[in-house]
Each structure stands twice: as structure tokens, then as C-alpha cells.
N, C-alpha and C positions, 0 to 999 in steps of 0.2 A: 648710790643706788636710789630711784627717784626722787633726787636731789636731797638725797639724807648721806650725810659723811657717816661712814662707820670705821671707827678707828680701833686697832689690839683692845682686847679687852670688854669691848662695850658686848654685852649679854644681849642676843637676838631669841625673840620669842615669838615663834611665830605656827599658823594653822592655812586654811585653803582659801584664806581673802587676805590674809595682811600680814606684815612681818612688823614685828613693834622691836625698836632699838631703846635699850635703856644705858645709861651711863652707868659707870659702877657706884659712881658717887651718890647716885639715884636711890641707890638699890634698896637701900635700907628702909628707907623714909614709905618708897615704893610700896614692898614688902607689907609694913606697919599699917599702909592704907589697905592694903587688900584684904587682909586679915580683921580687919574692920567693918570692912564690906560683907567680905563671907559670914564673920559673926552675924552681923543683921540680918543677915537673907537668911540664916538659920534660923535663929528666933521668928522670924516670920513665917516660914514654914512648922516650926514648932504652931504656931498658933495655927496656921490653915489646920493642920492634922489635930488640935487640938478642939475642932469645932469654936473657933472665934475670930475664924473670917479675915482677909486681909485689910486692913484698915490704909485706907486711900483717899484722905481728907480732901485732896485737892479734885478727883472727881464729884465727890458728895457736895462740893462747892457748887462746882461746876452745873453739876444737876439742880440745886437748886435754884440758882440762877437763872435757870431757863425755864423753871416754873415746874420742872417733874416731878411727880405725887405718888407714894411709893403704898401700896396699897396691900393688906395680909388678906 
């Protein structure tokens, strides 16, 4: 299926743009990484709702780089 072998067993996950094939062998490692992800994106949602803003180093770079002057 567009040029992806799907063989017994391999775990399809899919929504209304994409179908993602994982191996079973994957699965764990997968899993581990995801749960990782979602833990951070919590804590940083903890923080937006805790009034401490989401911290975005690499645009605060970026800004001042280009010389922007953040003014109260």
C-alpha cells in the first residue's frame, strides 16, 4: 500500500491524512517514546495554565537576532 509492505501482525494506526505501519518489534520502544512526548506536553501545558508562559528559546533567539525590542 503506497509502496509500504504491510505484513500479519504489524499494528496500523491511522486518522483522515495518513495510515502509519508500525512493526511489532517497534512497538515498545515506540510506546516509551510517546509517553515521553505526552509527559512534556503536559508539563508545559501545566506551566501555560500555571501563568509561566511557554518557553520557546529558539524563537527568543531568533528575535533577537533580528534586532526586536520587547517593550512593557
Amino acid at each position: 500500500m503506497g509502496g509500504q509492505v504491510i505484513c500479519p501482525g504489524d499494528i496500523l494506526v491511522g486518522d483522515g491524512d495518513s495510515i502509519l505501519v508500525i512493526k511489532p518489534e517497534d512497538a515498545g520502544e515506540l510506546a516509551k517514546a510517546a509517553a515521553a512526548v505526552k509527559l512534556k506536553e503536559e508539563g508545559q501545558l501545566a506551566g501555560i495554565h500555571a501563568g509561566k508562559g511557554f518557553p520557546r528559546p529558539f524563537v527568543d533567539q531568533i528575535l533577537e537576532q533580528i534586532g526586536v525590542e520587547y517593550v512593557d
